[in-house]
Every structure is written in structure tokens, then in C-alpha cells.
N, C-alpha and C positions, 0 to 999 in steps of 0.2 A: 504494500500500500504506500501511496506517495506520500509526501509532507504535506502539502498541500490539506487532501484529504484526512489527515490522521488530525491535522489542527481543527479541522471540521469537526469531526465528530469527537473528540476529547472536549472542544469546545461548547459542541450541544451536550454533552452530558454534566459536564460543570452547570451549564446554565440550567438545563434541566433540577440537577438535585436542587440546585439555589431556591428555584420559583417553588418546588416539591415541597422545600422547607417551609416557603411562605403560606403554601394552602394549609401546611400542616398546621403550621401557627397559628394560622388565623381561624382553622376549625378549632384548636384546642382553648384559643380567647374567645370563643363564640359570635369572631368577627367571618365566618366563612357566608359569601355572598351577601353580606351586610353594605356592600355597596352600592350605586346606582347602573343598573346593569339597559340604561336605554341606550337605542339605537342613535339618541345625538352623541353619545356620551360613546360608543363606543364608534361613530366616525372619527369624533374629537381625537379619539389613542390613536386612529387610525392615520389619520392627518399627521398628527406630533412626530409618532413613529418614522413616517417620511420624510417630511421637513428637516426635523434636527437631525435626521442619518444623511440627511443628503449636505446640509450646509455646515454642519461639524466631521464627517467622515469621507464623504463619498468625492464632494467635489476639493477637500481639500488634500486628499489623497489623488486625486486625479492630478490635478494640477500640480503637486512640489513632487509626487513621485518620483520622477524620472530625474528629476535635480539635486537630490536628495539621494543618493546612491550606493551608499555606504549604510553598513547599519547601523553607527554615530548617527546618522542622516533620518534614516525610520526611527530611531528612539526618541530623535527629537521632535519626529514627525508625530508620532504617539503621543508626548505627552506634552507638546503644545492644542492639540486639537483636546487634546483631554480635559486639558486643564480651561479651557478654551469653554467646554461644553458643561463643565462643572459652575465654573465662576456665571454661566450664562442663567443661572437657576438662582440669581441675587434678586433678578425682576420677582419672585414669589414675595419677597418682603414690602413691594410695591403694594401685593394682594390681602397682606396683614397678615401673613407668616413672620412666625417669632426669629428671633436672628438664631437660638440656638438647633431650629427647624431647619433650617433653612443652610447651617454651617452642615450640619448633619446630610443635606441633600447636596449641597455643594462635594464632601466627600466620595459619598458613594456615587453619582452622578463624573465626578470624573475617574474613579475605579471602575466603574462598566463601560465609561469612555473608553478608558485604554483599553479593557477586553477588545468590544465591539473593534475599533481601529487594526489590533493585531490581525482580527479575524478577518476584517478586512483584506488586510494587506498581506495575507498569508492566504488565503481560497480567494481572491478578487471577488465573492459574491457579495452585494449588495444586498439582494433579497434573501439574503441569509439573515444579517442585521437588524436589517429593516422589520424583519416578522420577528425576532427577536426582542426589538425595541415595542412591540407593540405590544408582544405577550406578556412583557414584564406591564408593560401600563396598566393593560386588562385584568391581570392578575391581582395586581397590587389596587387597582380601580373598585375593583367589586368586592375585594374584602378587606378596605377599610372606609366603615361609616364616616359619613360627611366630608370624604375627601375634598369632592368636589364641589362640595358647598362650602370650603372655607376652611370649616369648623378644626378642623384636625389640624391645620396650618399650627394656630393660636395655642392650642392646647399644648401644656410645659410636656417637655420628652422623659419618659420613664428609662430606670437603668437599662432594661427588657430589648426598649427600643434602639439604646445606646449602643447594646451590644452586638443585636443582630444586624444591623445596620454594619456596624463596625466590621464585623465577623465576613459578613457578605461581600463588605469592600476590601478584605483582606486576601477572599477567596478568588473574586476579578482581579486585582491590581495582580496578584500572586502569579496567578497564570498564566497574565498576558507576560508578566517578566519572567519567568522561566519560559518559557515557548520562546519569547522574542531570545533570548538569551542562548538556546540550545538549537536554533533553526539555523541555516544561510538566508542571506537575501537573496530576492533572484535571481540578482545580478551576479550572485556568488555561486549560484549553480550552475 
């Protein structure tokens, strides 16, 4: 099996346990499908999922790729986009999310950055990401009450949340840098 594809599917099964974890969670806090499960609401993931994969990932891996040609060159290409996609999530505070909400989304927002971007830049799929990005939305969408009304912005973050959050962003950020770290570039095949 090629690099290529081994980054693939190592990649879906990380991500898979991840979101596994959150249904599990959220069945056992009795938050399972406690979220708002309509059809505007699950174009909205659907839209997000695209946009931000295309204007944080897609197009700026397109464009510095090939300039960028060293893997010095993709690590910085990773985690400027990352960091890029993370800090982009300070507009929630505009919405009256708490600053410690919102450092907390900052975090893991640019940890599944840098996943998604390796995954990228290692299997060139996009519609990989992209349904990726969307499943994590959905996921996390429907089972947590009032996400999207607000309410859970505002509300102070529990250790619980600190952790898995954390834990989560340990488990992306981890991956993308052993993979990146143990792969060639392609330019190096």
C-alpha cells in the first residue's frame, strides 16, 4: 500500500475514534442528539465545511505548494494555515462567546487544522476534508444543546470540557506531526 493511501486511512481512523469518542460523551452526559438537527442548520455545516476547507486549506495549499518544496517549506505551510484557521475563530467572541471558549476553540481549531492540511497535502483529496470538516460540525452540532443559539458560547468551560478538548487537540496536532515527520515530500519521492 502507498503513503499516500496508508495516510488516508490511519487518518480516517484517528478521526473516526475522535468523533466515536464525542457521540460517546455526549450519550453518557445525556447530551446525545440534544442538538438542533434542521435542515438550515445542517446546510449551514455544510457551507462552513467548504468555505473554511477551501480558503484555509485547499486554495492555500494550491497556490504556495509548489514554492514551498522542501518539507521546512510544508511544515510551515501547515502550520501557518493552521494557525491561520484557529486565530480565524476570535470572530465567535464578536457573537458573545467567552474569551476562555473561544481560546479553547482557537486550540483545537488549529490542531484539526494541521491534521486536515497534512491530509491534504499527503492524499491531495479535498473531498476527503471537506466531508471531514463537516462530520465533525454535525456531530458536535447535534449533540450539544444551544450550540447554535448562543447559549453554550457564554457558559464558563468545565474541567471535562478542558480536557477532552485538550486531549482531542493532542490526538490531531500528534498525528499530523509524526506523519509529517516520518513521510517524504513528493518532491522527495
Amino acid at each position: 500500500m502507498n503513503t499516500e493511501k496508508k495516510t488516508m486511512l490511519y487518518g480516517i481512523g484517528i478521526f473516526a475514534l475522535v468523533e466515536l469518542f464525542n457521540i460517546i460523551s455526549a450519550a453518557a452526559s445525556g447530551d446525545l442528539l440534544s442538538g438542533d438537527p434542521s435542515p438550515v442548520l445542517l446546510f449551514t455545516y455544510l457551507m462552513i465545511g467548504i468555505i473554511e476547507e477551501t480558503v484555509f486549506r485547499i486554495v492555500p495549499v494550491r497556490i504556495f505548494r509548489k514554492r514551498l518544496v522542501s518539507k521546512k517549506g510544508e511544515s510551515l505551510l501547515i502550520t501557518v494555515t493552521s494557525l491561520a484557521f484557529g486565530l480565524f475563530h476570535l470572530v465567535n467572541l464578536l457573537s458573545g462567546a467567552s474569551l476562555s471558549y473561544t481560546l479553547l476553540q482557537i486550540i483545537f481549531a488549529s490542531s484539526i487544522g494541521s491534521f486536515f492540511c497534512l491530509l491534504y497535502l499527503h492524499t491531495g483529496s479535498a473531498l476527503l476534508i471537506v466531508i471531514m470538516h463537516i462530520a465533525h460540525d454535525v456531530i458536535t452540532g447535534f449533540n450539544t444543546p444551544d450550540l447554535d443559539g448562543g447559549v453554550i458560547y457564554a457558559l464558563p468551560l468545565t474541567m471535562r470540557d478542558i480536557i477532552i478538548v485538550l486531549a482531542q487537540s493532542l490526538i490531531f496536532l500528534g498525528y499530523a506531526v509524526i506523519t509529517h515527520s516520518c513521510t517524504k515530500t513528493r518532491n522527495d519521492l
